[in-house]
N, C-alpha and C positions, 0 to 999 in steps of 0.2 A: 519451443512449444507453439501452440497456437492461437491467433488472433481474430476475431470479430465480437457476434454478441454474445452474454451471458452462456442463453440456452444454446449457442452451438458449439462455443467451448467447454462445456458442461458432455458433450452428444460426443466431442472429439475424442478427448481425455477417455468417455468411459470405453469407446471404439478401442482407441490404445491399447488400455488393458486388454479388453475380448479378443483381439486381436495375438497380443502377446501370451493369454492362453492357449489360443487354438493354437498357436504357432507350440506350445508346449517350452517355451523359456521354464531354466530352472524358478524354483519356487524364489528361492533370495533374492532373485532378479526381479522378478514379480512384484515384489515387495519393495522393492528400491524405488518400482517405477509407482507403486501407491503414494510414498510415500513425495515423489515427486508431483503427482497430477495433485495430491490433495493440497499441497504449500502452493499451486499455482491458482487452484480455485478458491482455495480460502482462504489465502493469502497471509499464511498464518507465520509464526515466527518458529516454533516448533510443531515438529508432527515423529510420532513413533509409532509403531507398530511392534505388539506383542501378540504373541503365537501361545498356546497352551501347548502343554508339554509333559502328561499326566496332570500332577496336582497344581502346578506350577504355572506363571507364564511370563514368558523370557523374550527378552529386546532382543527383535531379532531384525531392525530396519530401524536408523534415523534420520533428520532431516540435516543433524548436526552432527559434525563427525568426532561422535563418541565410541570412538575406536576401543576405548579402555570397559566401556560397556556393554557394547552391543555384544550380543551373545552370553551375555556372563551377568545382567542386571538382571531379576528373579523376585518375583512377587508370588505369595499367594494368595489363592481364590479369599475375596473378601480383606484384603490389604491393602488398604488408601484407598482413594477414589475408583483409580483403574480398578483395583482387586474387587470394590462394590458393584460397579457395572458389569464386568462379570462374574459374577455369586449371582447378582438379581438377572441379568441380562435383557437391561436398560441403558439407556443412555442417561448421562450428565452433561448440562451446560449449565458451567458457571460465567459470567457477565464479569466479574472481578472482584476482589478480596480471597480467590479461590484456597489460599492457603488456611483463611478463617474457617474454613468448611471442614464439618466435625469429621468428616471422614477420611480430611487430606493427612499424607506422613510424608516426611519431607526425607529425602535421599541426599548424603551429602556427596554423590557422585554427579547428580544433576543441577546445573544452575538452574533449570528450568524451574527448579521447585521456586523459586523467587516470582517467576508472571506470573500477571494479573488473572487475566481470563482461562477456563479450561473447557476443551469438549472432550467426552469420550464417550466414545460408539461399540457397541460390543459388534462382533463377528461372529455372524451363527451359520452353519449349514445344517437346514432339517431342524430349525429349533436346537442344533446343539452347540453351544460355544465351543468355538476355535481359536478367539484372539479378541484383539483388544484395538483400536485405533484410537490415537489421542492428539489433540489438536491445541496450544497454547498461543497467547496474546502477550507481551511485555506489558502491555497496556489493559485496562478495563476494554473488550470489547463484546458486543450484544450478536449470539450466533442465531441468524436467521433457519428458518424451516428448511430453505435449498440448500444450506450448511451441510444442516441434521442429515436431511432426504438425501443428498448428495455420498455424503460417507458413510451411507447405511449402505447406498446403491452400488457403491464400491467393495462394500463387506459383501453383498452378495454373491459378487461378481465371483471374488479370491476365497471365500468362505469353502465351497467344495475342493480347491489346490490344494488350500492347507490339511483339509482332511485328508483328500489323497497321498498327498505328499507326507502324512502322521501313519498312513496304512500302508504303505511303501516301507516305510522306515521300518515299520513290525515286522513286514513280509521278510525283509532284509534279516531282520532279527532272530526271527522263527528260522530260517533256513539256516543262517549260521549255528542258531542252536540246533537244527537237525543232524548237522555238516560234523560236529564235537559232539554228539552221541552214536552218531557210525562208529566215528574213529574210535571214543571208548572201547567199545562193543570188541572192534577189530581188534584192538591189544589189547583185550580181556582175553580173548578166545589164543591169540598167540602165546601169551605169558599160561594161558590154561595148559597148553601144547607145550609147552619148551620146558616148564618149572614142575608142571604133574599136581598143580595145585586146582582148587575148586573156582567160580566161578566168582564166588565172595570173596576168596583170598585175595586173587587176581586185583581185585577192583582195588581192596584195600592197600595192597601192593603200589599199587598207582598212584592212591590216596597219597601215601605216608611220603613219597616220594616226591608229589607236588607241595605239600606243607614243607618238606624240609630244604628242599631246592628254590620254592617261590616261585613254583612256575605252576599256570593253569593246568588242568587235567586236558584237557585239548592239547598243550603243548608236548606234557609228557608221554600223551597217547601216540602226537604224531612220531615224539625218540622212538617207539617201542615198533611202532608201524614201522621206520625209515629205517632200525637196526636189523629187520627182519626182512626186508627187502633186498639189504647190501648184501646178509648175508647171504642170500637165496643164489643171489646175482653171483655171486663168488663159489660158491658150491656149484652152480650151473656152468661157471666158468673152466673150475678145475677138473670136472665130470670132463668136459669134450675134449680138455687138453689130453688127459688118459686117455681117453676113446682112440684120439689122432695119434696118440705116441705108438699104441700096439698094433694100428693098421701097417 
């Protein structure tokens, strides 16, 4: 990292990031490196980073390698501290006794819940939460205003990734759902053709066969698509062998 005063390590760190934007690094990478400038400027003992994720918001970056959590710790909106600052979408500093604090709940996957001090910064783009940034002390310590202003200015920064990178994630989503309503369609309309049955049948047909198989209708749609393929492919095959046998 980097060395001189305050305010130009402050200038550098947030360079990093905007830099690591434009540059379009994945988002978790993104996040690793928050999670790094913030332990360097605040010089804190813990720092994590939580991502909303519908109703939820999920450790998705920490400073401690909470292997067994990160991805899979899950709060929601209005649950403990974190969960308060994003419900209101405010910050908290606590100075120490932070577990005294009516709003704290204690995780028995985290020692962190044990320090003294806590900060947490909510993460908005557009006014709308996206995440959660949270900063710990072992010790009582008193978090100044270039603390707060600092990891607000870093929420700003990542605020629009995460969103993009949450509308990415939909877009992915939608298209896959697009992708398994073709295919339906497509072995509706074959099973229509091959069985002489109606269009409801078909479907049902599909149904009853993924519930008893355990396999999605996407899965089943693609047997019924790939059985009628081979077959095609085999029929077209034997057609030319005839053709060539009576030349």
């Amino acid at each position: 990292m980097h060395s001189g005063t305050s305010e130009h390590r402050d200038i550098y760190f947030l360079h990093e990031i905007g830099e690591r934007i434009a540059a379009a690094d994945p988002i978790h990478k993104v996040l690793e490196l928050v999670v790094e400038v913030v332990t360097a400027v605040v010089k804190c003992d813990s720092c994590f980073v939580y991502v909303l994720e519908g109703c939820e918001l999920i450790l998705r970056a920490s400073k401690n390698p909470h292997a067994e959590v990160v991805d899979r710790l899950k709060l929601r909106l209005g649950q403990g501290i974190t969960g308060w600052v994003a419900e209101n979408k405010k910050p908290v500093s606590i100075p120490g006794n932070a577990s005294l604090d009516p709003r704290f709940q204690p995780f028995s996957e985290l020692p962190e819940d044990r320090y003294e001090a806590f900060l947490s910064v909510p993460v908005l783009c557009r006014d709308k939460l996206v995440g959660v940034i949270n900063v710990q002390h072992r010790e009582p310590h008193v978090y100044s205003d270039r603390d707060l202003h600092l990891i607000s200015t870093i929420g700003f920064l990542i605020g629009p990734e995460i969103e993009m990178a949450r509308l990415d994630g939909e877009n992915t989503k939608l298209s896959e759902l697009s992708e398994a309503r073709q295919l339906v369609e497509q072995a509706q309309a074959i099973l229509q053709r091959d069985l002489g049955v109606t269009e409801e049948q078909a479907y049902r047909a599909m149904q009853r066969q993924s519930h008893q198989r355990r396999r999605s209708m996407k899965e089943i749609a693609e047997a019924v698509v790939l059985s009628d393929e081979i077959k095609r492919t085999e029929d077209g095959s034997g057609s030319l062998q005839r053709s060539t046998a009576t030349v």
